[in-house]
DOMI-391739 format. One record per atom (N, C-alpha, C, O): residue in one letter; x, z, y. Coordinates in steps of 0.05 Angstrom, whole numbers, padded with zeros to 5 digits, always signed. Atoms other than C-alpha are relative to their C-alpha. Layout:
<sebas>
aXZY;...
</sebas>
This chain:
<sebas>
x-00019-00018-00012;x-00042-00321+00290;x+00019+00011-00022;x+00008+00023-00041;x-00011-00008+00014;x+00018-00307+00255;x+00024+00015+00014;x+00032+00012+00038;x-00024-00020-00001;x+00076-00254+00252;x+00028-00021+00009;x+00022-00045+00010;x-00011+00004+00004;x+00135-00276+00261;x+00037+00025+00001;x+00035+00049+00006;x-00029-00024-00002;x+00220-00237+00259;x-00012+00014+00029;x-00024+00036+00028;x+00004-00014-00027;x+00211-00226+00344;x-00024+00026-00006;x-00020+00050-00004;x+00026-00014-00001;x+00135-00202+00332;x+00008+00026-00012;x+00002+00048-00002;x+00001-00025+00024;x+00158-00155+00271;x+00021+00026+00019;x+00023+00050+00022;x-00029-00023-00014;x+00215-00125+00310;x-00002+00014+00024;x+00011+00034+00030;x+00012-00015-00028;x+00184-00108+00374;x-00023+00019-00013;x-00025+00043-00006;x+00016-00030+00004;x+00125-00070+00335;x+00017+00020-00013;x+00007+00043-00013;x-00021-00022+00028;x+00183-00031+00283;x+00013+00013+00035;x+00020+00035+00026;x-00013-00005-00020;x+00216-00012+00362;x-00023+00014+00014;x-00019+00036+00025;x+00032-00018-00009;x+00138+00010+00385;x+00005+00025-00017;x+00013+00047-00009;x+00004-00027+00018;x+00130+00053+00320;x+00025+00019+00008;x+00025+00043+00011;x-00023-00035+00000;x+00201+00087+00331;x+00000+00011+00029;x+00013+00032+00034;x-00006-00007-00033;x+00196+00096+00407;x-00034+00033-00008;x-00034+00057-00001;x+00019-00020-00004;x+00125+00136+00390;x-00001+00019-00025;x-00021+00034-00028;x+00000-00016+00022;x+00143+00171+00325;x+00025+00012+00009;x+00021+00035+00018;x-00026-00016+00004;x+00217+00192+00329;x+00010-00015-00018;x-00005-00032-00029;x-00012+00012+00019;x+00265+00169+00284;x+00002+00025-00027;x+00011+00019-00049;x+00003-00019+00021;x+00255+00241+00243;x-00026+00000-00017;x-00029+00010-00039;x+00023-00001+00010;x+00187+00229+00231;x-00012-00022-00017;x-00029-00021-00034;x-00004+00026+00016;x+00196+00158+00207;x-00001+00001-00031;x-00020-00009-00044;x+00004-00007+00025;x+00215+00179+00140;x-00024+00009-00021;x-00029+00001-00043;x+00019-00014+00007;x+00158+00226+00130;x-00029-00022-00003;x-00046-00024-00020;x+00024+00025-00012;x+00109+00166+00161;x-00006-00020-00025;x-00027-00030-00034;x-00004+00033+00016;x+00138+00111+00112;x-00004+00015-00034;x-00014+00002-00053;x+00010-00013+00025;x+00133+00162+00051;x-00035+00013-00006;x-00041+00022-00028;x+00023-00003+00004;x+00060+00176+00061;x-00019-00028-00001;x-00041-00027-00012;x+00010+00018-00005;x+00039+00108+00075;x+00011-00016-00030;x+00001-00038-00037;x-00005+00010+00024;x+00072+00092+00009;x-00019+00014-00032;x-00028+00005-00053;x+00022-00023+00022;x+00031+00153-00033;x-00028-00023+00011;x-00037-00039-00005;x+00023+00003-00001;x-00027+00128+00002;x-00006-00031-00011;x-00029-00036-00015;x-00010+00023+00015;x-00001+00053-00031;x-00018+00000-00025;x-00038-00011-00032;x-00002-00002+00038;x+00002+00072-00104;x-00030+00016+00004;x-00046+00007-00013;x+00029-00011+00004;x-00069+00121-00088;x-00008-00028-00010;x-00006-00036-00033;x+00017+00018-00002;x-00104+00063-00072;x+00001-00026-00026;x-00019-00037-00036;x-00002+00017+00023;x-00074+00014-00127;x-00010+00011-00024;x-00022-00003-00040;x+00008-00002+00017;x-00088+00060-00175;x-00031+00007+00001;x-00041+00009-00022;x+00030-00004+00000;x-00161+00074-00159;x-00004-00025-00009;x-00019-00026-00028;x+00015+00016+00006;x-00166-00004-00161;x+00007-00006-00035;x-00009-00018-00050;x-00009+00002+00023;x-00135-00005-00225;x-00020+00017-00027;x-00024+00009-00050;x+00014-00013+00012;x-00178+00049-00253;x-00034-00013+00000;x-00050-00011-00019;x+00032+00014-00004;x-00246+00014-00232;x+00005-00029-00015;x-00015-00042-00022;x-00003+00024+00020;x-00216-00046-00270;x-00005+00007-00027;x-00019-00008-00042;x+00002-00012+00028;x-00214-00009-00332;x-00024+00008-00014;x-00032+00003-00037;x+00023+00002+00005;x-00278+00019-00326;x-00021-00020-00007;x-00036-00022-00026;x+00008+00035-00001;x-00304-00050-00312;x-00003-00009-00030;x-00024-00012-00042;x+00002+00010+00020;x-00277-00074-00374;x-00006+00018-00018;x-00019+00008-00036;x+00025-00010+00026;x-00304-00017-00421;x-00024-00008+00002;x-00032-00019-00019;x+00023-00009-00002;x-00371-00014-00395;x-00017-00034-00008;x-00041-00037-00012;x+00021+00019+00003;x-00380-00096-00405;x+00015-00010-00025;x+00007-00033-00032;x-00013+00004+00027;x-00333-00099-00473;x+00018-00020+00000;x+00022-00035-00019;x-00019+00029-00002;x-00279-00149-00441;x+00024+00019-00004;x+00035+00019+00018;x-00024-00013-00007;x-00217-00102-00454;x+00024-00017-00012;x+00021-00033-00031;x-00014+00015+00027;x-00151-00126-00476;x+00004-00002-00024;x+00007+00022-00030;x-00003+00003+00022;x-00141-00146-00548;x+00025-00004-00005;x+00033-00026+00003;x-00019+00006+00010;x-00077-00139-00579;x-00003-00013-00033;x-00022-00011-00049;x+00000+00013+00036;x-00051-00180-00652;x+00012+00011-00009;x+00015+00006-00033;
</sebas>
């Protein structure tokens, strides 16, 4: 099952019919924080990762 333009454009026409088009903004800027949260948690458990088993990067 895949997406395609039609598919994408009828749910983006869902979201604004049940949000507003004021609330949109607010929607698409939290869903972007909650982005970068999440990247940087995995980012942070990477790091740990590599202290705790002595693989970190090495610069020359």
């Amino acid at each position: 099952m895949s997406f395609g333009a039609p598919e994408l454009i009828i749910v983006l026409l869902i979201v604004l019919l049940l949000f507003g088009g004021a609330k949109l903004p607010k929607l698409a800027r939290s869903l972007g924080e909650a982005s970068r949260e999440f990247k940087k948690g995995i980012d942070d458990k990477d790091k740990d990762k590599d202290e705790k088993t002595g693989e970190g990067k090495t610069t020359t």
